[in-house]
C-alpha angles and dihedrals in degrees: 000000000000120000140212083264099056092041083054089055109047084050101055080047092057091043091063097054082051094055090040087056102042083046086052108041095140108052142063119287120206119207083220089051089058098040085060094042084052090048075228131138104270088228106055110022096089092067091049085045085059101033091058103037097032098233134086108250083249093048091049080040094061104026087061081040107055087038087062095040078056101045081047087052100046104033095034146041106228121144120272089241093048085051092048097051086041085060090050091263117136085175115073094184083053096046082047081057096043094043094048098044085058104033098027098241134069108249096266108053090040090061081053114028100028133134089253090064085076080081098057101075104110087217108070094168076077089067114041092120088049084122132021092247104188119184119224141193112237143199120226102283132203123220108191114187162112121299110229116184121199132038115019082220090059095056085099084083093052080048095049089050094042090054088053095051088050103048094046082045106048095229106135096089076077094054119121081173151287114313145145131192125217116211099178127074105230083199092067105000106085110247099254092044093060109119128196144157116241111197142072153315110250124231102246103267103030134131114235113253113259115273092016120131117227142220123172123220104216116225114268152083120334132185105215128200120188107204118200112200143050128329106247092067095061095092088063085052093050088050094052090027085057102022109041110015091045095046090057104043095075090235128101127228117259129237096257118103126255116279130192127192124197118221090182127017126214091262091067104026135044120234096268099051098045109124128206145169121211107197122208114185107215126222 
């Protein structure tokens, strides 16, 4: 019978081929390659891989891909072709394909015609009901996790490890959800310097799983926002979210980091239907 400690192990193997793929994006990746990476039989290791992440190594392979193509698309300006080879498509007309059956439009039309273009209007006194931003009273909140430093776009890896380290542990009976907290500001703070915390909201009364980092959400008021779409939007939401809704409430942003919680993750939800809040407590 396996124990915690196997369980341990064949995670930590399958970690490392995830942080082998998401470090090389752009090149070619070989079945054989990641069976060695895993230290697993290179005939059998592609059904534990599924079987413990839930996904097939091509499906992990273009969903990181297509969420960069989107973050390129929406963040860039990098041509359409140089996306699609960058997402392992030598054909620009089959990426188009991929990248609409997951985010709803072909490439083109979504760098033009994307969720994340409600943020272009210069008057913004034209959108201050954008989102149904409602504000809440909450109890003192704990966030356990794992630290990430670097890209905000990149957390998914903190989150991957984090899942892992759960799930060999036996932690998610204390899950409130899904959350991370971002301490750092990507408008001032360089790219490689941006800290957060990937993990979870804690049930009130429980102990932090072992080898989890903390950070406590104080009681109080908080202005929530809940965001549909794909991640790589969100940082137009936190500017509207921060810079004209805020500026017309009437209320001013507390000292407490942003915190995001996830009410549905990309393995059970595709990129349009992915649904987040993003929580700002108020002064």
């Amino acid at each position: 019978m396996a124990t915690t400690q196997d369980i341990r192990d064949y995670r930590e193997r399958l970690e490392r081929v995830r942080s082998h793929i998401r470090a090389n994006l752009d090149g070619p990746l070989n079945l054989d390659d990641l069976a060695d990476i895993a230290c697993l039989s290179r005939f059998h290791w592609h059904r534990t891989y599924r079987g413990l992440t839930g996904e097939t190594v091509w499906q992990t392979v273009r969903r990181l891909r297509l969420h960069r193509a989107a973050s390129d698309l929406v963040n860039g300006t990098l041509p359409i072709e140089e996306i699609a080879e960058r997402s392992g498509y030598t054909n620009p007309r089959a990426f188009s394909q991929a990248f609409k059956s997951d985010f709803g439009l072909p490439p083109l039309r979504y760098r033009a015609e994307g969720g994340h273009r409600r943020y272009d209007n210069p008057d913004w006194r034209e959108t201050e009901d954008m989102y149904d931003v409602c504000i809440e009273e909450h109890e003192p909140v704990v966030i356990a996790g794992l630290a990430h430093t670097g890209p905000y776009i990149d957390v998914g890896a903190a989150f991957e490890r984090f899942g892992s380290h759960m799930a060999a542990t036996g932690g998610w009976e204390k899950s409130a959800g899904m959350a991370a907290v971002y301490f750092s500001d990507p408008d001032i703070t360089p790219p490689e310097a941006l800290r957060s915390l990937a993990g979870m909201a804690l049930k009130p009364g429980s102990v932090p799983p072992d080898g989890m980092e903390t950070c406590v959400l104080p009681a109080g008021r908080y202005a929530v926002l809940t965001h549909k779409g794909p991640y790589a939007e969100l940082a137009k939401a936190y500017h509207w979210f921060f810079g004209p809704w805020l500026a017309a409430s009437g209320e001013s942003a507390g000292p407490a980091p942003a915190v995001e919680r996830y009410l549905n993750t990309p393995l059970d939800a595709a990129p349009t239907e992915l649904l987040t809040e993003i929580h700002m407590q108020l002064g």
